[in-house]
C-alpha positions as CSV (number, residue, x, y, z in Angstrom):
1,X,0.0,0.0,0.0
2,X,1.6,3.1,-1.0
3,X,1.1,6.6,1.1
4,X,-1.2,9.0,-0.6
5,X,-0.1,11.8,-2.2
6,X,-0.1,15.0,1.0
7,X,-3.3,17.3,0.4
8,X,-2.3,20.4,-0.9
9,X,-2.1,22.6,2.2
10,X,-0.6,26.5,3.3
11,X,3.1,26.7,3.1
12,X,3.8,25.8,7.0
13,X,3.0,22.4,6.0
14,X,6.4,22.7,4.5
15,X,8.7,22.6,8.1
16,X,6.7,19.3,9.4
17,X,8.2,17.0,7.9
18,X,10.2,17.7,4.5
19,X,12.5,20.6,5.4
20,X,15.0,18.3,7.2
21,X,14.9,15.9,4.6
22,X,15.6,18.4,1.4
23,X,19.1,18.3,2.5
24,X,19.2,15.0,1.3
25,X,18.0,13.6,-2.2
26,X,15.9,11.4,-1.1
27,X,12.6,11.7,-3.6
28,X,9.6,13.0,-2.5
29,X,5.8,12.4,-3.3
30,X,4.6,15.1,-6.4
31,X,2.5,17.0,-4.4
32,X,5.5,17.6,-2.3
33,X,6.8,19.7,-5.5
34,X,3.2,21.1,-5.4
35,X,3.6,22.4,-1.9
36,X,6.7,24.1,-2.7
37,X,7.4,24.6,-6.5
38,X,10.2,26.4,-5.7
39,X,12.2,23.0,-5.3
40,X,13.5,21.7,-7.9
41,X,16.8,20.2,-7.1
42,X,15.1,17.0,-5.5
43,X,14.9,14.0,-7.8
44,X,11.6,12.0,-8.5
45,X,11.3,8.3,-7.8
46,X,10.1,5.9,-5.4
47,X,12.8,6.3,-2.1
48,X,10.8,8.5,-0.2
49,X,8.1,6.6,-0.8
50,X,9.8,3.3,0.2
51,X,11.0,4.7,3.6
52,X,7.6,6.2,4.3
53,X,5.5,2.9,4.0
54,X,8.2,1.4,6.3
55,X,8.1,3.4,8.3
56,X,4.7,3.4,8.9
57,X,5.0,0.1,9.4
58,X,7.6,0.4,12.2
59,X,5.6,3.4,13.8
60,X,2.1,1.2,13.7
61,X,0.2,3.6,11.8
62,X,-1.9,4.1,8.6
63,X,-1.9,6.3,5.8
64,X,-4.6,7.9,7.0
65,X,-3.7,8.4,10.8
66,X,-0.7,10.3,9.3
67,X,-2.7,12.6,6.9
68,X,-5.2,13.3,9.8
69,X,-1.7,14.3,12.1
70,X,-1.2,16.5,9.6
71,X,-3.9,18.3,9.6
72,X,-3.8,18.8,13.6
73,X,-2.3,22.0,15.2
74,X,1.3,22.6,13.5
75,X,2.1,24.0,17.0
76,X,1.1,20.3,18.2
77,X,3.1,17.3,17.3
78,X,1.2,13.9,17.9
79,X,3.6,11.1,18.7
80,X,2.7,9.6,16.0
81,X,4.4,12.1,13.7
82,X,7.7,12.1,15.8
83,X,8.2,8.5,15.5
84,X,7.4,9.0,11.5
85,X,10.4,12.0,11.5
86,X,12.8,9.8,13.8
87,X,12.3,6.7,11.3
88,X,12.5,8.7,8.1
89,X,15.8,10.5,9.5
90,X,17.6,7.4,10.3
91,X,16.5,6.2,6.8
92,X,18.3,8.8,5.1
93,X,20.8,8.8,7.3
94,X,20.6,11.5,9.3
95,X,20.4,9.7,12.1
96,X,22.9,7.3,13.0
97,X,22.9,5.1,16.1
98,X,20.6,7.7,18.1
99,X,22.6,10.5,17.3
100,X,23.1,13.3,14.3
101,X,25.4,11.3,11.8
102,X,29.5,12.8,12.2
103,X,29.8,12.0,8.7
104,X,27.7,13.8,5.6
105,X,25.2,11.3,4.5
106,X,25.3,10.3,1.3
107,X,22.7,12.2,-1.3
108,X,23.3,15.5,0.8
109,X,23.5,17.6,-2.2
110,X,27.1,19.7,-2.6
111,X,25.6,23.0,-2.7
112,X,23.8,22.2,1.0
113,X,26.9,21.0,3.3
114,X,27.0,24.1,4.9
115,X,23.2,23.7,6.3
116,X,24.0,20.1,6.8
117,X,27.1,21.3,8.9
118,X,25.3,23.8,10.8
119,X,22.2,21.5,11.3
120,X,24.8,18.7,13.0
121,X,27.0,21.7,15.0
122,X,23.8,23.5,16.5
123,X,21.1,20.2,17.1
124,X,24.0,17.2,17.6
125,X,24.0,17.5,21.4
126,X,19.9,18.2,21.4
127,X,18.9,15.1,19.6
128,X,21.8,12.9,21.4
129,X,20.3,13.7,24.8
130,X,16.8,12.7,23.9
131,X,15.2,9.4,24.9
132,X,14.1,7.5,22.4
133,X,14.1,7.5,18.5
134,X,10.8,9.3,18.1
135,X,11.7,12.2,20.0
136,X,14.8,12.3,18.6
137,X,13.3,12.5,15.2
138,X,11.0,15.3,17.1
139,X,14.2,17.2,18.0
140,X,15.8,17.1,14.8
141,X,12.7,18.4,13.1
142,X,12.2,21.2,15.2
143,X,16.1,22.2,15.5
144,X,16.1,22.0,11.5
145,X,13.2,24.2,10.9
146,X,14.8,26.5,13.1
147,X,18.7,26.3,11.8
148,X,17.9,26.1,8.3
149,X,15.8,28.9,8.4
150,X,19.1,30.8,9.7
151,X,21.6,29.8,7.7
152,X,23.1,31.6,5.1
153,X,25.0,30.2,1.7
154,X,28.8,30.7,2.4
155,X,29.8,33.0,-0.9
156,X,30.6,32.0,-4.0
């Protein structure tokens, strides 16, 4: 069973879940590319969609438990979401053995290492201290929404 497509929704929608993860090239669903047009540097294909339905799997929910978590409060995460993030992250190798991986996963696109740099310097210690996988996937999120929204391209 694959995930359905995410409703098209206002931009915030954006921060939940696929910020962290356009560091990587790991392929999103099309209406991800409907949510934000703007990026284009993210491959098509089946990954993302791979990692999604096992996570799902791992995290005991359905397709639509997620889309309905979605369309909760953005200011309130359900559990259900933060297991989702911590799966997807150690999927794409963000996270490695609980904590931020030390080395750049592979697929973190050339033109984004300084984010990736910044994201591992400024939430590393944040995500290690946290209990389990799904709040560490909660941590990351939130510490990536906020970094990434900080950092700036080192010049050319």
């Amino acid at each position: 069973m694959a995930p359905a497509a995410l409703a098209p929704s206002p931009a915030p929608l954006l921060p939940l879940l696929l910020l962290p993860l356009l560091l990587a090239r790991t392929a999103l669903p099309a209406a991800a590319h409907d949510i934000a047009p703007e990026v284009t540097n993210i491959p098509d294909g089946d990954e993302f969609e791979l990692h999604a339905q096992v996570c799902m799997q791992e995290a005991n929910v359905t397709e639509e438990e997620v889309h309905a978590a979605f369309e909760q409060d953005p200011n309130h995460v359900p559990q259900i979401l933060k297991c989702l993030w911590g799966c997807m992250y150690r999927k794409i190798g963000l996270l490695v053995d609980g904590e931020v991986s030390e080395e750049v996963p592979a697929g973190v696109l050339e033109d984004r290492l300084h984010e990736y740099e910044a994201l591992r310097s400024n939430c590393g210690e944040k995500v290690a201290a946290a209990p389990d996988e799904c709040e560490k996937g909660s941590v990351l999120r939130d510490c990536a929404v906020e970094v990434t929204s900080t950092v700036t391209p080192p010049p050319s």
